[in-house]
N, C-alpha and C positions, 0 to 999 in steps of 0.2 A: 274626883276633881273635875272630870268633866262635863258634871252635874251643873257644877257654879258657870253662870251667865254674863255676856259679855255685859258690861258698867257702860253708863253715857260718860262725858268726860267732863271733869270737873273744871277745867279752864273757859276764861270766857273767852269770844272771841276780840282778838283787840285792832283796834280800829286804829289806824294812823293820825296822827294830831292835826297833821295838814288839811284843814278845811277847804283847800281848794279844788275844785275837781277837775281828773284828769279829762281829757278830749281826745277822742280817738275816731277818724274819720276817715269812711271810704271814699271813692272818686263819688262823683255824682255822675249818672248814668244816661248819657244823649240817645235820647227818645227818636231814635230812626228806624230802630229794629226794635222786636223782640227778645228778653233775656238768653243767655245762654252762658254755658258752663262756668265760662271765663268770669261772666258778672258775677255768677255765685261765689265762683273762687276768693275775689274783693272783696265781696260783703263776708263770707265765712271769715276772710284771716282778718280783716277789721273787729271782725264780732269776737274772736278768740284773745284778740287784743284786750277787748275788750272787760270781757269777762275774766282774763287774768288780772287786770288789774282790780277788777270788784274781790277777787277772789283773794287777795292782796290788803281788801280793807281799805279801799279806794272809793270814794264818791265817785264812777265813772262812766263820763258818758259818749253815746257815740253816735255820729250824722250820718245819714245816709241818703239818698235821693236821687232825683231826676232832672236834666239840664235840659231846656227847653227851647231857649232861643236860637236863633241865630237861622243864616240864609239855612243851611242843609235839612232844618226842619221847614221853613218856609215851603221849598220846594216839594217837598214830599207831602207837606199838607195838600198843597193845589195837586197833587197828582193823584190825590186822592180822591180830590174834590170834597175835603173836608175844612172846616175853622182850623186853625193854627192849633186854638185852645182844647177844642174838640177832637183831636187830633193826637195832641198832647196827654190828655187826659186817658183815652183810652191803654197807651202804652206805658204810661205812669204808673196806671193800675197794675199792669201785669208785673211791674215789678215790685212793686209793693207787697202783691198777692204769692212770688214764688217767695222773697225775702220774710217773710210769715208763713209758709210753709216750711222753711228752712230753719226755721227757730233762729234768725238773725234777730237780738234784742237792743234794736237802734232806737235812741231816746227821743231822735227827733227823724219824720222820714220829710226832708226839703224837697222843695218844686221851687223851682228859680222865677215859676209864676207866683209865687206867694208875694202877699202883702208885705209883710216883713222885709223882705228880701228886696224887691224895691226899693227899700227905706233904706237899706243897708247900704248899697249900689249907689246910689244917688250921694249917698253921705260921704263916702270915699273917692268917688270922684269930686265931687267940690273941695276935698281937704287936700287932694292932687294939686287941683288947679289954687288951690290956696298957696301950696307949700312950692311952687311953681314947677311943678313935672309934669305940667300937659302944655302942648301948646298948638293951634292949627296949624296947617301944614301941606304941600302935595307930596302924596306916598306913591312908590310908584314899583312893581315887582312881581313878582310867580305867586298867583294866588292859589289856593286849593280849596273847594267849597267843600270838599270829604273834611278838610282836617280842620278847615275855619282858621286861616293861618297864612301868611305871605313866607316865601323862602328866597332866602339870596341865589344870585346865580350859581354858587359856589354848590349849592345843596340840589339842584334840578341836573335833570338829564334828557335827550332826545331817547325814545322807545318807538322801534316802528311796531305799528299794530298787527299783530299777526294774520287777522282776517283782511285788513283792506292794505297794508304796506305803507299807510303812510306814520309819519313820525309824530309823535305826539311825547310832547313836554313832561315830565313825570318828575316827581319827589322822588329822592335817592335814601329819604328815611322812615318813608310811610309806602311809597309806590305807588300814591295818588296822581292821578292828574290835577295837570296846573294852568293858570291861563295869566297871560301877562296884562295884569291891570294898574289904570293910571288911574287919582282920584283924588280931591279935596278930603281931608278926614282930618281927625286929631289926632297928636302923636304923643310917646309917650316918652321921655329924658332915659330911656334903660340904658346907655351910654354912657352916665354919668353915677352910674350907680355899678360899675362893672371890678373896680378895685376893693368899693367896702363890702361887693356880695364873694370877691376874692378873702378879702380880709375874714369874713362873718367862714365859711369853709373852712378855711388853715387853721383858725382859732375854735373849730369845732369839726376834726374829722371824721366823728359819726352822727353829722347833721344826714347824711343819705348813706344809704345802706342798698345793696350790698356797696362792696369797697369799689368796683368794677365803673359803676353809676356818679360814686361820688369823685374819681378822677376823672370821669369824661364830662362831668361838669366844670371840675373846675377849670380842665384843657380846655373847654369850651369859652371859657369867660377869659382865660389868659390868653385866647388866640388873638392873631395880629394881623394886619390888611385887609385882604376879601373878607375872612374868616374870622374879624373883628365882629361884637356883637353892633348892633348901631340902634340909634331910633325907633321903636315900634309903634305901628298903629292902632289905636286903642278907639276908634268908632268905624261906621260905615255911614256912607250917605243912607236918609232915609228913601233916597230914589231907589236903592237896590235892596237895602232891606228894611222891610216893616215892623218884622215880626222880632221887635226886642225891646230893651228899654232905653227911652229915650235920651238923649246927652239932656242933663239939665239946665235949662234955660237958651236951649239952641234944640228943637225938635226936628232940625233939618238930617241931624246925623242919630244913628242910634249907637249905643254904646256896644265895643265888642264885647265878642263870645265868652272869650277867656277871663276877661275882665271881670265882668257879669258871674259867668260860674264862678271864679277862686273865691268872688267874698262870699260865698255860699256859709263857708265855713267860719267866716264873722258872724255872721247872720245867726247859727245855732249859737254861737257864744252871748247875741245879746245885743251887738253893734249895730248901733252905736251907744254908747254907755253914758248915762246922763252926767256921770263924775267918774271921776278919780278911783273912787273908793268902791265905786260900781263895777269899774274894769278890773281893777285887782282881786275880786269875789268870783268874777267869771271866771267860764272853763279857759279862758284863753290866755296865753299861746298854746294851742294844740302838742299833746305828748306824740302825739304818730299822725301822720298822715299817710293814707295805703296809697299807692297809685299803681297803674298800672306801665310797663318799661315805653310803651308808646308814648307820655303825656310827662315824663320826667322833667323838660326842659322848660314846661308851663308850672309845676309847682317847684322847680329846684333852681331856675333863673326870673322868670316874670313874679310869680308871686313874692318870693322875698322883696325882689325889688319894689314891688308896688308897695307892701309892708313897708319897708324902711322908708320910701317917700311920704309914708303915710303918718309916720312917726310911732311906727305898731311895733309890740314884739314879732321876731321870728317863730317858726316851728320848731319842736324840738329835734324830732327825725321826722325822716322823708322815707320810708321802702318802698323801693321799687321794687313788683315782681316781674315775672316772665309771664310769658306766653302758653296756654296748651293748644299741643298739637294734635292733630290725628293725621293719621297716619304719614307722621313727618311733615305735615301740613298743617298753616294756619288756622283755625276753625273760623270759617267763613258761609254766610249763610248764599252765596253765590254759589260757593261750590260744595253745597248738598254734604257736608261735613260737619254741621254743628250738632249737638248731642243735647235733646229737652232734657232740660233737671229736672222737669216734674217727673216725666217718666223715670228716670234716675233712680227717683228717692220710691217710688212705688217698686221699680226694681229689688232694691235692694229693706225693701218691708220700715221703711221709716227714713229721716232725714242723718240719723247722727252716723251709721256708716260711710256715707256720702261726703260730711263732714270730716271723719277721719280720714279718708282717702284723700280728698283736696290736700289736708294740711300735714299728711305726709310723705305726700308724692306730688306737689304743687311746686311748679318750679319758681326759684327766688333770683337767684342769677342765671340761671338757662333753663331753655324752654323744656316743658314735661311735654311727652306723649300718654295722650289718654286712650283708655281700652276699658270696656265694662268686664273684659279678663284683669286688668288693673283690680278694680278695684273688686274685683270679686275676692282675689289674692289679698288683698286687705283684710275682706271680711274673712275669709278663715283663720285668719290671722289671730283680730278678736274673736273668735268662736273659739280656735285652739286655744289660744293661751289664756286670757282675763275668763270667757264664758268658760273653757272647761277646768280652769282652777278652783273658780267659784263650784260648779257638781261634783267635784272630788270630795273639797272640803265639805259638803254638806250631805255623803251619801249615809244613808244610815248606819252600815256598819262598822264605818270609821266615827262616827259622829251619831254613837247612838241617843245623846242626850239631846240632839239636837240646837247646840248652845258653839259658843266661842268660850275657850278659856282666856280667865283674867290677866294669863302673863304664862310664861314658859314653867315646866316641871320644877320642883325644887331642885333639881343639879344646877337647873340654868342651863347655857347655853356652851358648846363643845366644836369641836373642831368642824365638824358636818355642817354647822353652819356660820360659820366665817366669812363664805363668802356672800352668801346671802344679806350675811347683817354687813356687809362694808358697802352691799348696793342701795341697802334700805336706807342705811345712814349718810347717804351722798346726793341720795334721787334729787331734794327739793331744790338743794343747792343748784344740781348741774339742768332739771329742767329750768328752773327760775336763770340762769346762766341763758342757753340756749332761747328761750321765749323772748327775753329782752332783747337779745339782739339779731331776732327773727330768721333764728337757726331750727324752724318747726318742726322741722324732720327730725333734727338730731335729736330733740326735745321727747317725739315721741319714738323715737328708737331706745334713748335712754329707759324710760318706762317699761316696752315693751322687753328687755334686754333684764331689766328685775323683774317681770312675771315671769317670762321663760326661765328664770334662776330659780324661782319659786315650784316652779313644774317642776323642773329638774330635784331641787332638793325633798320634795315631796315621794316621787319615783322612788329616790333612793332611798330612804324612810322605809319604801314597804309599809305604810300603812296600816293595809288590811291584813300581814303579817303580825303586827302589833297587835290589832284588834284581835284576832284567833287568839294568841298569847294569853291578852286580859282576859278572857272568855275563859280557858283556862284553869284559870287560877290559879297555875303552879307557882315554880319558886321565880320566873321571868316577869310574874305578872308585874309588880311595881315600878322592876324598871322600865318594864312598855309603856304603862300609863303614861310614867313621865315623859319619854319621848315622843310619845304620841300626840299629851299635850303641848310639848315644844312646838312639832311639825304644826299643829292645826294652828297656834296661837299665830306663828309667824308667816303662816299662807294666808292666814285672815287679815294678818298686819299690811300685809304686802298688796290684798285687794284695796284695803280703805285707805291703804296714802296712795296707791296707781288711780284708786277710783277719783280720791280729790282733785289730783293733779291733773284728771284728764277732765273734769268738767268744764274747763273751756273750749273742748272741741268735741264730746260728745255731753252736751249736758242732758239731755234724759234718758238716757241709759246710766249716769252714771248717778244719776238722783233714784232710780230704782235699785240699782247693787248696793249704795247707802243706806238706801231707807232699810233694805232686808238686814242689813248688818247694825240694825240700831241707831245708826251716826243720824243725830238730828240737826237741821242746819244752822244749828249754831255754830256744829261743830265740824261743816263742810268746810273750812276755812284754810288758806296756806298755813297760820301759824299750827294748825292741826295735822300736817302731815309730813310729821315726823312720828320715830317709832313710839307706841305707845302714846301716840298724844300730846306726849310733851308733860302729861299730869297725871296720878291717879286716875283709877277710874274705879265708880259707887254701883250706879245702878245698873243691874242685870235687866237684860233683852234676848227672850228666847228666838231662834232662827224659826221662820216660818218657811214654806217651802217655793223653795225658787223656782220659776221659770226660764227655762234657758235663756240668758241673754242676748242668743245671737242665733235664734233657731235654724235648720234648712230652709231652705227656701226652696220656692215650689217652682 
């Protein structure tokens, strides 16, 4: 029996009828530094979004890029002594180049200098000023050129300097300094849009995610006096900044920052849409936008609002993650505590362990602490469990045919494995549960929580107990085979629905434990990872010899 070879699976893979595709977008990335951990972290759960929903049988796509304008790159180009553009350019690259390192598979990677995107920007602002939410104005308040953003009195605070004593002005939600500026600009009606961005919330309370983000927004918009939302400014004279896109049909002012980046994410959808029939075909409105918990108030207050003046759909969700820390600390490249991903992923012999660690120790509602002891504890994790289940089942004594049987012994299955089969018959459901509502941890503890069952129920098996047995010959042999073949069919089962399920956050390690076990990718699919496939299965595929999936490392 253990002769017959694992069958490919006879179901196709079935494709959702929805022709429309989903959008799934990270932030875009201000070009003042260099990447680090944190970036990757965005671009990883963007991309695993992502890939879940392909994996789902989704047309899906996902943005990702670089934000370029605004005064805090100005300045840092002149201090360079470099073009704005040029300037731009170089740090654009570096993030382009780890995010392809990383196997992040973004459909479109934006530059907010692109062509497009000017067209986009300009088209939205006139339909502002069309639908009457912009108007000029003197704005006058606590600016911050770190955050690109005015703050009410209510949000600023006096800090004396600890080196020279004197007090200086600081943001109470970033810790930037702020400087109090007066100024001709245009402004933008957010005011007036504060009750249907209330309404657009209560009539959808998992528009933002976690739950923590989505109350302190909406406290936010239902606050009253100081702490009322009011008026925002949406350009800068072009006296103080140059280096952005221009208000159209007035070059005297340039458009803001925030403004500028949010349509970013119009921009891959296509906008402006020559019809009707054009907009409803696009990816848009966005199924997820990632952000990070710094920048929450820009996609979960301004952007809707500019949306709805805009007469645009909404986003669907909004997650907000957290922060990583080291050692209790923000990762900040001032203070000599950011950690290169490149080194990272050379660390740890490829990108997809690096992967798995982000997104299951990646904080969502509070901030993670990072340690290369973290995620080392990770990787043995996958080496213990998924790599040394895959060498069990394929050592030659247990597995002298070198094959996967077709389906469990003819007894069938017995009380030894009960509990195994009530994990394997739950998994799709409760990761697909957890994924969607950007529970990653839980998602992949659920997984790893059925391979470790698999170990376990393996162990107890004995095995290579069984195998001496059939060797044998005596009067035990037949009922070993069949046990034997039980244990291997359902440790084999257990590799290729954990394998499917984890290919949105290790997809090439988990297209090489696939490929060894036969599964072609037709049949890498969510509707396939359930027990047995869901289908018959025909054609036989002998095991070839594995490579540890998760070797030492040097």
């Amino acid at each position: 029996m253990l002769g017959r070879l694992t069958p490919r699976f006879l179901q196709h893979r079935h494709l959702h009828s929805n022709s429309k595709p989903v959008l799934i977008t990270s932030p875009i990335f201000y070009v003042n530094a260099v990447p680090h951990i944190g970036h990757l972290y965005s671009a990883v759960l963007a991309d695993t979004l992502k890939r879940w929903y392909a994996l789902k049988g989704h047309e899906a796509l996902y943005s990702t890029g670089t934000d370029e304008h605004g005064l805090k790159i100005q300045e840092a180009a002149r201090k360079a002594k470099k073009d704005p553009k040029e300037f731009c350019d170089a740090i654009s690259h570096k993030f382009k180049t780890l995010f392809d390192s990383a196997n992040v598979s973004y459909t479109r990677f934006i530059r907010t200098t692109d062509a497009d995107h000017y067209t986009a920007v300009e088209a939205i602002w006139r339909k502002l000023v069309r639908n009457g939410y912009i108007y000029k104005g003197t704005h006058e308040g606590w600016y911050s050129i770190s955050d690109e953003t005015f703050y009410p009195a209510t949000q600023v605070e006096g800090v004396k300097d600890a080196k020279t004593g004197v007090e200086i002005m600081m943001s109470k939600e970033s810790g930037k300094p702020v400087e109090w500026t007066v100024e001709e600009n245009y402004k933008f009606r957010l005011g007036d849009l504060k009750n249907r961005l209330v309404e657009w919330l209560e009539a959808n309370p998992d528009a933002i995610l976690p739950k923590a983000q989505y109350l302190n927004v909406l406290n936010t918009l239902k606050a009253s006096g100081e702490e009322s939302l009011g008026d925002i400014s949406v350009s800068r004279p072009s006296s103080r900044l140059q280096w952005g896109i221009p208000v159209p049909d007035d070059p005297s002012h340039v458009i803001y920052v925030w403004l500028d980046a949010l349509t970013n994410y119009l921009t891959v959808a296509g906008y402006p849409w020559p019809d009707n029939a054009t907009q409803a075909k696009s990816a848009w409105p966005a199924q997820w936008h990632v952000v990070g918990k710094d920048i929450v108030k820009f996609h979960a207050i301004y952007w809707p609002a500019f949306l709805m003046a805009a007469d645009l759909p909404l986003p669907k969700h909004i997650i907000s993650h957290a922060h990583w820390l080291q050692g209790k600390t923000k990762m900040s490249k001032s203070l000599g505590n950011v950690t290169d991903p490149h080194a990272l992923i050379e660390t740890f012999g490829g990108v997809d362990p690096v992967r798995y660690f982000l997104m299951r120790d990646g904080g969502i509602e509070y901030d993670a602490d990072f340690s290369k002891d973290m995620v080392m504890k990770r990787y043995r994790e996958l080496s213990n469990q998924l790599g040394n289940l895959a060498l069990r089942c394929s050592g030659e004594k247990v597995n002298a045919g070198q094959c996967i049987p077709l389906g469990p012994g003819k007894s069938g299955y017995g009380q030894s494995e009960e509990k195994l089969l009530l994990l394997l018959n739950q998994i799709r459901d409760r990761v697909t549960s957890t994924f969607e509502n950007a529970q990653f941890s839980n998602g992949l503890e659920s997984i790893i929580t059925l391979v470790n069952e698999a170990n376990g129920y393996w162990g107890d098996q004995k095995p290579w107990v069984l195998a001496d047995q059939i060797s044998s010959g005596g009067a035990e042999a037949d009922e070993a085979l069949e046990k034997l073949q039980t244990a291997l069919y359902l440790c084999f089962e257990t590799m290729r629905v954990a394998g499917i399920l984890l290919q949105p956050v290790m997809p090439s390690k988990m297209e090489t434990l696939l490929s060894w076990m036969g599964v072609d990718r037709e049949h890498t699919c969510w509707d396939c990872a359930v027990l047995s496939g869901g289908k018959q299965r025909i054609e036989a595929v002998r095991l070839s010899k594995l490579q540890p999936l998760f070797p030492k490392l040097k």
